[in-house]
Every structure is written in structure tokens, then in C-alpha cells.
N, CA, C and O of each residue as an XYZ file, in Angstrom:
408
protein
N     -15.000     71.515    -44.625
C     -13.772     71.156    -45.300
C     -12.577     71.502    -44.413
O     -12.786     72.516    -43.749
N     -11.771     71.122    -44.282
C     -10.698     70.754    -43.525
C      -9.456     72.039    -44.009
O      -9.188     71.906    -45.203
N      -8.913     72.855    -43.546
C      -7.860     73.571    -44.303
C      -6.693     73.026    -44.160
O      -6.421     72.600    -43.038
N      -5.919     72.923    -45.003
C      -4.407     72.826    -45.647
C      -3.454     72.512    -44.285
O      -2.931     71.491    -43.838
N      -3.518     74.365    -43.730
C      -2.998     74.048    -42.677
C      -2.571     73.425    -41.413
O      -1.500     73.441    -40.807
N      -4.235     72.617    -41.083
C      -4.333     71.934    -39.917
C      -4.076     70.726    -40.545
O      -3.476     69.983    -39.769
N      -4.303     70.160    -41.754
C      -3.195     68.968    -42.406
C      -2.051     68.997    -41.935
O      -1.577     68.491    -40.917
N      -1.467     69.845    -43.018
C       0.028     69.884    -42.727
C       0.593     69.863    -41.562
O       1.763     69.483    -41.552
N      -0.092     70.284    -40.145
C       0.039     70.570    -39.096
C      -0.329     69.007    -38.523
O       0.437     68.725    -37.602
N      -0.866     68.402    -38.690
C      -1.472     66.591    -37.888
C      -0.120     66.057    -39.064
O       0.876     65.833    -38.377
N       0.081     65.886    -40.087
C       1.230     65.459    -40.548
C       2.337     65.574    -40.093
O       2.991     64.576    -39.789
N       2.943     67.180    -39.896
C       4.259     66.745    -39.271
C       4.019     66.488    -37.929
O       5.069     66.036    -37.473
N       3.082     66.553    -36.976
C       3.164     65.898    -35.630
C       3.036     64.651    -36.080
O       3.542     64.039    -35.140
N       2.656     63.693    -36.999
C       2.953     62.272    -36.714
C       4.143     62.059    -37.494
O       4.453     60.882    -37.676
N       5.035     63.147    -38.101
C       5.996     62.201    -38.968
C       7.361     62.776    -37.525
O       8.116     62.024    -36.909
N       7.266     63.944    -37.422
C       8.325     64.098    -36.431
C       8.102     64.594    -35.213
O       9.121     64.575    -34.523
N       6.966     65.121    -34.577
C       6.689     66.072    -33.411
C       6.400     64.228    -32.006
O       6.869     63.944    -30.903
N       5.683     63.709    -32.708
C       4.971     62.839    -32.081
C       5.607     61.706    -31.255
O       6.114     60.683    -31.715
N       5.525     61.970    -30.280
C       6.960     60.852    -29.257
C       6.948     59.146    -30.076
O       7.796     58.415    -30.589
N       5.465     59.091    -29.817
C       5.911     57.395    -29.961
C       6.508     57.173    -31.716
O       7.432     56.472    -32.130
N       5.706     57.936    -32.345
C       6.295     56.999    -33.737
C       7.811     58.337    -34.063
O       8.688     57.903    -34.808
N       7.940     59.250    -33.722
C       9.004     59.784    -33.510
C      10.643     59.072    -33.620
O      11.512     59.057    -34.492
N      10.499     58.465    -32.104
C      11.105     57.614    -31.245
C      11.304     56.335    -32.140
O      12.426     55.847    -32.273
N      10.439     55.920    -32.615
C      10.339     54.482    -33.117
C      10.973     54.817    -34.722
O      11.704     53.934    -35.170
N      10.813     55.628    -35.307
C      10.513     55.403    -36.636
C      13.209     55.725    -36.352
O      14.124     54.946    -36.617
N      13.227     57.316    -35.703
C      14.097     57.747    -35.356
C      14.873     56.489    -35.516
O      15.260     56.242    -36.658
N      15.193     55.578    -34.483
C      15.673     54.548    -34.058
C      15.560     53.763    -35.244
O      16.666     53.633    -35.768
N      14.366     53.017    -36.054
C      15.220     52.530    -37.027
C      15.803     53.136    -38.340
O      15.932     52.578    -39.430
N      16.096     54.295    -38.011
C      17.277     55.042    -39.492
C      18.344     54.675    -38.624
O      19.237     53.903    -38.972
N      18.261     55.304    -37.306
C      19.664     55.061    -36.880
C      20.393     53.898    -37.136
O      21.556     53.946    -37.535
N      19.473     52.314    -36.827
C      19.854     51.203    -36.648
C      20.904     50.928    -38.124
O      22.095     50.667    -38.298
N      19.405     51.210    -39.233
C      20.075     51.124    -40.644
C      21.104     51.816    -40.772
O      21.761     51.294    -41.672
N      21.838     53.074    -40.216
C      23.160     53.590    -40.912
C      24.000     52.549    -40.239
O      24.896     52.019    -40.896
N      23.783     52.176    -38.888
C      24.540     51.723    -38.240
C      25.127     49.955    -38.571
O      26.176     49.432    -38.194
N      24.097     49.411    -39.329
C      24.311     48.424    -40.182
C      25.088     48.484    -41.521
O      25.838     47.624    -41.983
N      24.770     49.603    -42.009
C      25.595     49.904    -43.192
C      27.263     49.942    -42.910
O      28.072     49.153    -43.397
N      27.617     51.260    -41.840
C      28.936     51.442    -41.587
C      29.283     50.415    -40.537
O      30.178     50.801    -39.785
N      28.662     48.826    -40.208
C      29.208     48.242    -39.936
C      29.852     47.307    -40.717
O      30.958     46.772    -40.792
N      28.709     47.292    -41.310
C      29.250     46.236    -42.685
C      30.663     46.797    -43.748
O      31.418     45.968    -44.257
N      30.802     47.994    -43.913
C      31.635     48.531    -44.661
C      33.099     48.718    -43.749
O      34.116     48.902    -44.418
N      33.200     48.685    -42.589
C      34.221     48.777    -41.585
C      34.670     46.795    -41.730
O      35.825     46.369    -41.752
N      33.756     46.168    -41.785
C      34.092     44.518    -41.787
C      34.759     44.738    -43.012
O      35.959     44.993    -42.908
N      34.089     44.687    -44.586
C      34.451     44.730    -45.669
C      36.160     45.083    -45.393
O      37.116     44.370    -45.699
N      36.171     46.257    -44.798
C      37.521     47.101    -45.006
C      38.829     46.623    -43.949
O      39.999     46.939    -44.162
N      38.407     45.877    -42.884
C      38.892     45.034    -41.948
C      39.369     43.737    -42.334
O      40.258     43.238    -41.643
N      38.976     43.180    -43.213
C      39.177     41.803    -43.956
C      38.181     40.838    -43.370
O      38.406     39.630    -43.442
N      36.960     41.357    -42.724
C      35.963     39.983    -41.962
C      35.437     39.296    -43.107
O      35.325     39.934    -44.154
N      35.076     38.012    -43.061
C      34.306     37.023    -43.882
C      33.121     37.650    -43.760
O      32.578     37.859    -42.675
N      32.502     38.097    -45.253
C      30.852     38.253    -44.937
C      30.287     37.459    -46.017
O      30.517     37.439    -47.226
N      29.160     36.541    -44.963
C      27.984     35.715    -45.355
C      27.571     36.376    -46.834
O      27.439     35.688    -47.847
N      27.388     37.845    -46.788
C      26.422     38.074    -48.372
C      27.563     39.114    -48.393
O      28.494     39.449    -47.660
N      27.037     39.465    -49.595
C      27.565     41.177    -50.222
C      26.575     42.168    -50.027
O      26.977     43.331    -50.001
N      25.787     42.030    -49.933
C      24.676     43.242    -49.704
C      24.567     43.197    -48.086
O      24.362     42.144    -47.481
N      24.768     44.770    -47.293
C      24.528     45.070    -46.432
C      23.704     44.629    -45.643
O      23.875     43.963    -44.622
N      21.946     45.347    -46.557
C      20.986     44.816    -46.347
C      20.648     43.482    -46.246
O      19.613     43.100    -45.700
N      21.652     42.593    -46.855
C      20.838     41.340    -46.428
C      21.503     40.618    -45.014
O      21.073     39.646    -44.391
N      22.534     41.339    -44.787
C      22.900     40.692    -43.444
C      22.797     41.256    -42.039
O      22.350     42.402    -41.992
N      23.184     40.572    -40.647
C      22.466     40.893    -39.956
C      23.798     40.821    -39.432
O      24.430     39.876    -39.905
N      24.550     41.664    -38.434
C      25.573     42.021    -37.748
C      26.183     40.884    -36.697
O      25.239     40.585    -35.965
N      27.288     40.171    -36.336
C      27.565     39.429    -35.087
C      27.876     40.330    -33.848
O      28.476     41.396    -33.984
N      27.439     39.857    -32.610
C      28.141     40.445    -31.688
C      29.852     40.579    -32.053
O      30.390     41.686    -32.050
N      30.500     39.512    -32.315
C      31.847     39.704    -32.509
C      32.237     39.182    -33.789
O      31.757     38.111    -34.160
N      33.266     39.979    -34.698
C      33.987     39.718    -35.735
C      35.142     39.781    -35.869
O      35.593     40.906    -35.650
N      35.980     38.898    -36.195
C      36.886     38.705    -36.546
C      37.609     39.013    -37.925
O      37.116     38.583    -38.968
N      38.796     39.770    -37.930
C      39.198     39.698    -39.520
C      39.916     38.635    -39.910
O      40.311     38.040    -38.908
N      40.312     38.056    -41.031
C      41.082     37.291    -41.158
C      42.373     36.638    -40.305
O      42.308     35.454    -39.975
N      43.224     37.222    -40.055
C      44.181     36.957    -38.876
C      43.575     37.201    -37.473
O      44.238     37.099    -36.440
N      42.456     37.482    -37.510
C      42.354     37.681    -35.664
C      42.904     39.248    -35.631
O      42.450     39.894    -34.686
N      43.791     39.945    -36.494
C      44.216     40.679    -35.666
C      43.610     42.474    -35.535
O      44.165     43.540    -35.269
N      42.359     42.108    -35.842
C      41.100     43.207    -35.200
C      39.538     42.628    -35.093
O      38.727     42.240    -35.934
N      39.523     42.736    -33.931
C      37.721     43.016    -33.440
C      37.066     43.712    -33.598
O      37.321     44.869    -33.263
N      35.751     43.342    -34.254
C      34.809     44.369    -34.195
C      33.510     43.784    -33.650
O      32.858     42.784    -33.953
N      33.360     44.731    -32.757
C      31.787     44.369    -31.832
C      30.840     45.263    -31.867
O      31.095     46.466    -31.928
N      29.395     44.685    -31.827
C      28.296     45.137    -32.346
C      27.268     45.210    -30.654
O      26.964     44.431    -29.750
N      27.081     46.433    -30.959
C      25.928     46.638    -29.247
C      26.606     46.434    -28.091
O      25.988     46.889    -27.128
N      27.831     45.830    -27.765
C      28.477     44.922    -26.842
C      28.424     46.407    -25.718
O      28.625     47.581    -26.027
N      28.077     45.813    -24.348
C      27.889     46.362    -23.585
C      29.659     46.753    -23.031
O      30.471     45.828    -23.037
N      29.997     47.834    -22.689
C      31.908     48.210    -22.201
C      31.502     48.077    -20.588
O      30.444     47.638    -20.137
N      32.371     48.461    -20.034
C      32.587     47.836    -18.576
C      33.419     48.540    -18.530
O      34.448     48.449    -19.199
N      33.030     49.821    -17.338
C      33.783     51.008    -17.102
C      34.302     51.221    -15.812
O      33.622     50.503    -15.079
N      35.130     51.814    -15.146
C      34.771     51.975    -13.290
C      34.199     53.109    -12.847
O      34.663     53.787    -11.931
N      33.281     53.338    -13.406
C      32.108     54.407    -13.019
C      30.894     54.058    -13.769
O      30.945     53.337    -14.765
N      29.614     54.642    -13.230
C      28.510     54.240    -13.243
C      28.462     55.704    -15.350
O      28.489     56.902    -15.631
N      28.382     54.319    -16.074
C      28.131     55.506    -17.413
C      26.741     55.247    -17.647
O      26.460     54.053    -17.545
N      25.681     56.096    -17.962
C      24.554     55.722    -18.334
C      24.494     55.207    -19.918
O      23.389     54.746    -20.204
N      25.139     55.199    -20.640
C      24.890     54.363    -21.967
C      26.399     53.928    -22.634
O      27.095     54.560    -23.428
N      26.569     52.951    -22.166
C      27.400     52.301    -22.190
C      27.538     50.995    -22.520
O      28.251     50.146    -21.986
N      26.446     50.854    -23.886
C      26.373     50.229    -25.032
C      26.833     50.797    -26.654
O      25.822     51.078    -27.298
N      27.706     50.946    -27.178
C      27.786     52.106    -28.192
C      27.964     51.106    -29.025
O      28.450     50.042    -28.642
N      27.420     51.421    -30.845
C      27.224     50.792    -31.733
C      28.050     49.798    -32.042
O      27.779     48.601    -31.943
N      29.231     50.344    -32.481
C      29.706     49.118    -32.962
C      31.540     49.807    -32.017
O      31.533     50.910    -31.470
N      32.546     49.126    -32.025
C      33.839     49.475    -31.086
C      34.747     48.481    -32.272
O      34.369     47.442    -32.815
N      35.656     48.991    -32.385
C      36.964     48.315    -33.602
C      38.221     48.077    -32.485
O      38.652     48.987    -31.777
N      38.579     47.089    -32.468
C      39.591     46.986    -31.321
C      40.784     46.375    -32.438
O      40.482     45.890    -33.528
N      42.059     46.497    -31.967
C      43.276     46.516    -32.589
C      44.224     45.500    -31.659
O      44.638     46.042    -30.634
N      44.677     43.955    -31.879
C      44.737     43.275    -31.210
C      46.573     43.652    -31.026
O      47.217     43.648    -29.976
N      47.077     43.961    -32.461
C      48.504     44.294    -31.772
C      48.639     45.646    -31.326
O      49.716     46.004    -30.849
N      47.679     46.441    -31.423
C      47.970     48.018    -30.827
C      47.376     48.135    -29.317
O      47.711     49.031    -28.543
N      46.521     47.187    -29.033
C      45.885     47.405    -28.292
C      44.515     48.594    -27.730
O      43.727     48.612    -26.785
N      44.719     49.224    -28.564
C      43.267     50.328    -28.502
C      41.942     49.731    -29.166
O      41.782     48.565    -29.526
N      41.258     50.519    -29.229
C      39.492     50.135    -29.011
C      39.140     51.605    -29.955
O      39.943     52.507    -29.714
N      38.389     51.848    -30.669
C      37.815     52.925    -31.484
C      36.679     52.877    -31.607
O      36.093     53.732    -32.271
């Protein structure tokens, strides 16, 4: 018979110790918050959205609010003058009469 412990012990190495499903599972919570507070930053921006439920939609590279006068971009790779190693960041809110980027 198997004890308790060495369960509990093969369980949390596959729910969190364990690289690959770790890594994998990690990545899509992240994705999902990151869909959520994109969608709620559009909502609050004035963008046209396809559905009302978060979940049912799927993010554009670029959005527009009503007047044009903020961007919001999704994954969009920035373009820096130095070598950044991740320099894709979720989503960036740009401000067309202020000119800044958030």
C-alpha cells in the first residue's frame, strides 16, 4: 500500500515542482489574467468589443478607442536601442495626445 505521504509528494511535483507542466499550466493563468485586464482596460478606453464576455474574445494586436485617441497593443514586440531580452510585454496603452506609452 502506498503511504499518504509519497502521494502527496508525486502530486505536488506534478501540480507545481515539475518543469514541463509547471511551465505550461503557469503560462496559461498568466495568459488568462492577461486577457481579462485587457479586455477591461478596452471596456474603460472606449474600444468597440465584438462580445461582452472576456472569455469569449480573443485580443487584437492593435485597438483603437473610439476617437483614435489611445492605443492599446497586445504582445507587440517594442524596439529599444539596446539589446532587452524580453521585450514583448503584455499589453502597452499609448496616449495619442500625451504622447506616452504605459
Amino acid at each position: 500500500m502506498q503511504s499518504l505521504y509519497t502521494f502527496d509528494k508525486k502530486t505536488d511535483h506534478i501540480i507545481s515542482e515539475c518543469p514541463v507542466v509547471a511551465k505550461e499550466q503557469c503560462r496559461k493563468r498568466h495568459d488568462r489574467v492577461c486577457v481579462v485586464l485587457h479586455f477591461n482596460i478596452c471596456k474603460e478606453i472606449g474600444v468597440k468589443l465584438d462580445s461582452e464576455q472576456w472569455h469569449d474574445r480573443v485580443p487584437k494586436l492593435v485597438e483603437r478607442s473610439h476617437e483614435g485617441e489611445v492605443i492599446m497593443l497586445w504582445h507587440v514586440q517594442v524596439q529599444t536601442d539596446r539589446t532587452v531580452p524580453n521585450n514583448k510585454p503584455d499589453s502597452i496603452v499609448c496616449g495619442n495626445e500625451t504622447g506616452t506609452c504605459v
